[in-house]
TISE-908870 format. One record per residue (C-alpha): x, y, z; chain; residue in one letter. Coordinates in Angstrom, 3 decimals. Example, Ala and Ser with C-alpha at 12.3 -4.5 7.8 and 13.67 -1.06 7.14 Angstrom:
BEGIN
<rec <12.300 -4.500 7.800> "A" "A">
<rec <13.670 -1.060 7.140> "A" "S">
//
This chain:
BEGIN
<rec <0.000 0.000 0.000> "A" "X">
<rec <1.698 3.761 -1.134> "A" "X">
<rec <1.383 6.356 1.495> "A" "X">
<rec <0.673 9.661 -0.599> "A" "X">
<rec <0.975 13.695 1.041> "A" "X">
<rec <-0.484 15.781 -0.611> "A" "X">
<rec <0.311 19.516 -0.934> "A" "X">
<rec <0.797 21.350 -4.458> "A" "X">
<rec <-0.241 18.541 -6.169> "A" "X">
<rec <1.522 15.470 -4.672> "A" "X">
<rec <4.606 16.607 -2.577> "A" "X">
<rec <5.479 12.562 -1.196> "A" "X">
<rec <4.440 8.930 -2.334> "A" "X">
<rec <5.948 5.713 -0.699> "A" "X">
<rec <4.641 2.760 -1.267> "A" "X">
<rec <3.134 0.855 -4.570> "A" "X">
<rec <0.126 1.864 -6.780> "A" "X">
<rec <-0.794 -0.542 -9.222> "A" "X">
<rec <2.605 -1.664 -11.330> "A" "X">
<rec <4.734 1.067 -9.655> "A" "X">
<rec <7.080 1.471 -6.781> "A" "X">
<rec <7.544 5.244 -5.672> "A" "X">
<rec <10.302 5.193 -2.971> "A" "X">
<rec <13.304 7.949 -2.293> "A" "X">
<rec <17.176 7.942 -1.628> "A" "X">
<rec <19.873 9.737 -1.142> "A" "X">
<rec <19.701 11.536 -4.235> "A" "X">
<rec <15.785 12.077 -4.297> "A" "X">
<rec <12.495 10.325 -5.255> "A" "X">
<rec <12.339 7.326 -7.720> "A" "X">
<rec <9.596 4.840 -9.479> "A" "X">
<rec <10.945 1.341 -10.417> "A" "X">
<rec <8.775 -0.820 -11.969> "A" "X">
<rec <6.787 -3.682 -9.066> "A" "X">
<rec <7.952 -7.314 -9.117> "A" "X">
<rec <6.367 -10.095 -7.100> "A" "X">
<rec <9.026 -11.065 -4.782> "A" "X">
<rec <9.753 -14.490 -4.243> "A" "X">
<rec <8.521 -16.585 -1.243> "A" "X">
<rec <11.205 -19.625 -1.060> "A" "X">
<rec <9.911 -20.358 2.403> "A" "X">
<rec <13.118 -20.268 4.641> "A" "X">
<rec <13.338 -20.984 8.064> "A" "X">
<rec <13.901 -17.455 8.429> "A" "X">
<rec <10.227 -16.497 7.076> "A" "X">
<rec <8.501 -19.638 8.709> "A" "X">
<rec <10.090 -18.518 12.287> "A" "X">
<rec <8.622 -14.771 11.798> "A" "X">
<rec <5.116 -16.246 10.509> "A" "X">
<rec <5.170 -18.507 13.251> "A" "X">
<rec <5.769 -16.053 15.657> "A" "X">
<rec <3.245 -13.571 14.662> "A" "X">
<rec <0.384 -16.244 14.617> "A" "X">
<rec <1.371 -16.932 18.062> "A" "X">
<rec <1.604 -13.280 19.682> "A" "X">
<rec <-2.278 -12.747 17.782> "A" "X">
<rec <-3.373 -14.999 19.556> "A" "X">
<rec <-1.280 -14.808 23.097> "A" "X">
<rec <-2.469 -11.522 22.475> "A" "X">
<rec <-6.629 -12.094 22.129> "A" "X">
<rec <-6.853 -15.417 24.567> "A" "X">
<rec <-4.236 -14.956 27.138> "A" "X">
<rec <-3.035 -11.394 28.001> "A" "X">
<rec <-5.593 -9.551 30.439> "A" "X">
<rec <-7.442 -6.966 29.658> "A" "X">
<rec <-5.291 -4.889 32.212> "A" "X">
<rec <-2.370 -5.808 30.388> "A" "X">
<rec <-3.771 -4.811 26.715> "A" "X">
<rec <-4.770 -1.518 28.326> "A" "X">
<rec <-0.890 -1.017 28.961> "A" "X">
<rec <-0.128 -1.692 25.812> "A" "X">
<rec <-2.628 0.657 24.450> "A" "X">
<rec <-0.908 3.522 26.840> "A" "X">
<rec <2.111 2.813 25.644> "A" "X">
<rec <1.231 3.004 22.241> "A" "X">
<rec <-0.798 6.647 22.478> "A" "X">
<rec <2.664 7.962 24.127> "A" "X">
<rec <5.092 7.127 21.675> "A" "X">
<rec <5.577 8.407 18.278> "A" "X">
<rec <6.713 6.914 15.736> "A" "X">
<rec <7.638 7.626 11.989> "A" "X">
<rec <6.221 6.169 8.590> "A" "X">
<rec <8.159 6.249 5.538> "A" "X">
<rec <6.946 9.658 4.734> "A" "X">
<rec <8.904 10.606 7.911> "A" "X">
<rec <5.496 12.022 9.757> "A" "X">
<rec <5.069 10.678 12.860> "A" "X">
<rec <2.708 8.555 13.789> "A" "X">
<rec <0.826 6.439 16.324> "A" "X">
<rec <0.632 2.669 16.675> "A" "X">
<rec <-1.954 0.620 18.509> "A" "X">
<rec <-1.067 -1.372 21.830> "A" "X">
<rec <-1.590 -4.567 19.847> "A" "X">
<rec <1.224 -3.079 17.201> "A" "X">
<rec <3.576 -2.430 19.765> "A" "X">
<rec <3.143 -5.543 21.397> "A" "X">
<rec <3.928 -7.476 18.335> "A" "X">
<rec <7.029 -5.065 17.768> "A" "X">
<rec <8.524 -5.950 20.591> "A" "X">
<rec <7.847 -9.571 21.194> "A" "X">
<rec <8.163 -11.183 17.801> "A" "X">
<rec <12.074 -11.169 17.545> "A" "X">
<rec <11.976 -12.548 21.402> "A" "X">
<rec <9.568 -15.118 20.383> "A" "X">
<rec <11.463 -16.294 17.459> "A" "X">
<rec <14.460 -16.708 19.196> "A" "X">
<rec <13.309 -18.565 22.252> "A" "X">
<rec <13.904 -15.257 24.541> "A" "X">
<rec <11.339 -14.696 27.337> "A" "X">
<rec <8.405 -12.808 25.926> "A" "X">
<rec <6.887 -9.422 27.694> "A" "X">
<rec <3.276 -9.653 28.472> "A" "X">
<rec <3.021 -6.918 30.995> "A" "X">
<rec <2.720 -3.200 28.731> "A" "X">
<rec <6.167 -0.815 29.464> "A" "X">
<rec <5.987 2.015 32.336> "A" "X">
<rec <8.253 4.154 30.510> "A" "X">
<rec <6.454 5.920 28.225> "A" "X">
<rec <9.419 6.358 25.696> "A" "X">
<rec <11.333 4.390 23.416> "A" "X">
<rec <14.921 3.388 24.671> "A" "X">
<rec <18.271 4.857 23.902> "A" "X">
<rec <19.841 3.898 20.416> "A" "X">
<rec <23.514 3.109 20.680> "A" "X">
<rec <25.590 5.944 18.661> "A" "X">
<rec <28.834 4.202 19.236> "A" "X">
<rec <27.761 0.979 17.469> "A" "X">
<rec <30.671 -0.088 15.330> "A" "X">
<rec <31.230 -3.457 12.797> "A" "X">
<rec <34.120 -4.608 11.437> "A" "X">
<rec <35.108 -8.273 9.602> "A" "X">
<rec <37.577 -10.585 8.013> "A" "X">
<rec <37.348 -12.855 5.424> "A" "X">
<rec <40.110 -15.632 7.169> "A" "X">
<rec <38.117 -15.630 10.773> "A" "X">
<rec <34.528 -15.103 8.981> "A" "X">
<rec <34.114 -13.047 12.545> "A" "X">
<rec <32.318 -9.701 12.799> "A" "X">
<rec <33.642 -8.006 15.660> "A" "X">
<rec <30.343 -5.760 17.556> "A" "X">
<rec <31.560 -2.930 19.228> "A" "X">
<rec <29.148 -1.166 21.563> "A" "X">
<rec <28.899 1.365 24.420> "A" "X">
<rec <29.501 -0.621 27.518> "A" "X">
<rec <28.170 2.063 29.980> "A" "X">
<rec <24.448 2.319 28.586> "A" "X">
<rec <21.722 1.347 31.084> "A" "X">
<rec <20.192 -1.980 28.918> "A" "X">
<rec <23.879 -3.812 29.845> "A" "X">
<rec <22.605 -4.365 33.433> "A" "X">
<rec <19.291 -5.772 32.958> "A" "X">
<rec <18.305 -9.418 33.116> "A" "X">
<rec <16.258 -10.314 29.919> "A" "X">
<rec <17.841 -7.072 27.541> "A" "X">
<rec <19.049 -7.823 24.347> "A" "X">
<rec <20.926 -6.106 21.694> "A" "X">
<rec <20.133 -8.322 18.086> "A" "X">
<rec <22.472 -7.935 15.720> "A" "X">
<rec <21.837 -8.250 11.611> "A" "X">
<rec <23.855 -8.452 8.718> "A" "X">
<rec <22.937 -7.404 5.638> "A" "X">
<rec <24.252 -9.129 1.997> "A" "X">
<rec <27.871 -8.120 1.544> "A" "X">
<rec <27.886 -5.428 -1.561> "A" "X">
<rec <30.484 -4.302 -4.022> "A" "X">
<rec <33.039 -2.034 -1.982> "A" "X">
<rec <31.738 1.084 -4.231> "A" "X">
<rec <28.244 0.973 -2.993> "A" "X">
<rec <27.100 3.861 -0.859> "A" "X">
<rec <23.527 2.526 0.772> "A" "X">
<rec <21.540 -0.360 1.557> "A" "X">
<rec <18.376 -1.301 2.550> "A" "X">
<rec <18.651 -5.438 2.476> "A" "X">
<rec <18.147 -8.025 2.683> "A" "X">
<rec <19.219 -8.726 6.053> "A" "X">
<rec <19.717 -11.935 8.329> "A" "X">
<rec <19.652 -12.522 12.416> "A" "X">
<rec <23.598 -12.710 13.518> "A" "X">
<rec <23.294 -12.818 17.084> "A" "X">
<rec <22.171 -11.228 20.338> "A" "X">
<rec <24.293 -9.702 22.909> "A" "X">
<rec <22.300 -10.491 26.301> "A" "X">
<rec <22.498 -7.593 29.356> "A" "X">
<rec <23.451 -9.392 32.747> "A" "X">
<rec <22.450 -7.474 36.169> "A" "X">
<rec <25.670 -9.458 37.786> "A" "X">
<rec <28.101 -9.769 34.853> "A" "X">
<rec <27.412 -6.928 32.099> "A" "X">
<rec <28.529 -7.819 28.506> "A" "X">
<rec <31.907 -6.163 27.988> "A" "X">
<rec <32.983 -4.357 24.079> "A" "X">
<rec <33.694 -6.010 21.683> "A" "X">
<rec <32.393 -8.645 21.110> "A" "X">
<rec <32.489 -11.361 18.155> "A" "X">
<rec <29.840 -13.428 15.872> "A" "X">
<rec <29.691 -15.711 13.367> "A" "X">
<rec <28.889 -13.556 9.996> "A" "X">
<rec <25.891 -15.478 8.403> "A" "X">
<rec <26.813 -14.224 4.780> "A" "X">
<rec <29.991 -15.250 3.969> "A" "X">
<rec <32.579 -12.084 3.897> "A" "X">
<rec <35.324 -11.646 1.119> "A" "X">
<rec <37.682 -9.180 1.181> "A" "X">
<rec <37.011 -5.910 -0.422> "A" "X">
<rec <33.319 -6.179 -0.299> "A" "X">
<rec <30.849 -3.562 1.657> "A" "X">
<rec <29.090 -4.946 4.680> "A" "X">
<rec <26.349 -3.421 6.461> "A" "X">
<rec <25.139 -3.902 9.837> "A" "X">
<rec <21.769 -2.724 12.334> "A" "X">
<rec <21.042 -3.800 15.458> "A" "X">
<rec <18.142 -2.825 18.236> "A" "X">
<rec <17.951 -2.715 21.833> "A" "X">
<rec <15.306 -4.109 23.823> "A" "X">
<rec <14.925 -3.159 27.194> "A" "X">
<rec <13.738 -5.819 29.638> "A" "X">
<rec <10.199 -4.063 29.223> "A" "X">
<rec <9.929 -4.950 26.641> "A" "X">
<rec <10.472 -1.184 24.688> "A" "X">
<rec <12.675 -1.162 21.258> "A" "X">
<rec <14.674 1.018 19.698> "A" "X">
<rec <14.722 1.695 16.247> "A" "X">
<rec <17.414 0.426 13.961> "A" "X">
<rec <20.583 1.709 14.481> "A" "X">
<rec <23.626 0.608 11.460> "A" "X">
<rec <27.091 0.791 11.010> "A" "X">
<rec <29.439 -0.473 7.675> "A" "X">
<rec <32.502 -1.712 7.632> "A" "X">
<rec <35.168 -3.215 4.344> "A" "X">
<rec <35.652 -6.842 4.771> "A" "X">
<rec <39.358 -7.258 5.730> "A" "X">
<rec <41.437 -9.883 4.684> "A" "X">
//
């Protein structure tokens, strides 16, 4: 579905109407033709379908209403942005299946009770990647003094997008799961730290990286990236 703002005429369109793709870059607003994608089924795409069936319905037959109302508050505090860049507000059931479905898919405890903090969590503006093609290692490099590192049941997931020809300046994805980095009230996580690149790394090429924090209550950040040249 596009999203279209209107103002002279038509100032933005994102989305895809009819055979047409409208989307925007670095260097301004495009159309590309619209392809089917392809659906090979991986184990990637059941694991995310199978989660989201299961948090519907966790969500309808087993969370209280109390809990739902949470949720809802949540929601109505915390803007977000579409790909127009206007902010926006989600529904309780929305942010409940943003934070939970990435939990659920990895066997991580899932977060029933709706956050307190009516804000999303701190990105991480020192997050820093770097690889090598003999270890096939991607070293994480994080802040080590943020607040998430000393909570039981916070995660930082880590991604890695398709390597890319060293000359390319953006990327969008594809993207796979690397890893998490679990926070630990007794023992924080200490920076770096290492993981096994799921995309196999060559020398020379472009790699991108994004990871999110969630907080043990369950709030996420939004997508945070860093690059790096595979070295040899």
């Amino acid at each position: 579905m596009a999203q279209v703002k209107y103002g002279g005429g038509i100032v933005q369109i994102s989305g895809s109407i009819a055979g047409s793709v409208f989307a925007r870059n670095r260097f301004g607003n495009y159309i590309r033709p619209r392809t089917k994608p392809v659906n090979p089924n991986s184990s990637g795409q059941v694991g995310v379908r199978s989660a989201l069936s299961y948090l519907s319905t966790y969500w309808h037959a087993t969370l209280t209403a109390a809990q739902r109302v949470a949720w809802a508050t949540y929601a109505a505090s915390v803007a977000m942005k579409n790909r127009l860049g206007e902010s926006i507000y989600l529904t309780g059931f929305n942010h409940f299946i943003r934070s939970n479905t990435e939990l659920v898919n990895r066997s991580l405890t899932l977060v029933a009770d709706g956050p307190t903090v009516l804000a999303l969590p701190e990105k991480d503006p020192s997050f820093a990647v770097s690889g090598s093609a003999a270890t096939q290692l991607i070293s994480v490099a994080f802040d080590d003094t943020l607040d998430w590192l000393d909570e039981d049941d916070a995660y930082m997931l880590v991604y890695q997008g398709v390597p890319q020809i060293a000359t390319r300046n953006f990327f969008g994805g594809p993207w796979r799961y690397m890893d998490n980095i679990p926070g630990d009230a007794v023992t924080p996580p200490t920076t770096p730290t290492t993981m096994t690149a799921p995309f196999t790394l060559v020398e020379g090429q472009k790699v991108w990286c994004y990871a999110r924090i969630i907080r043990a209550d369950g709030r996420v950040t939004e997508p945070f990236y860093a690059n790096f040249t595979v070295a040899a």
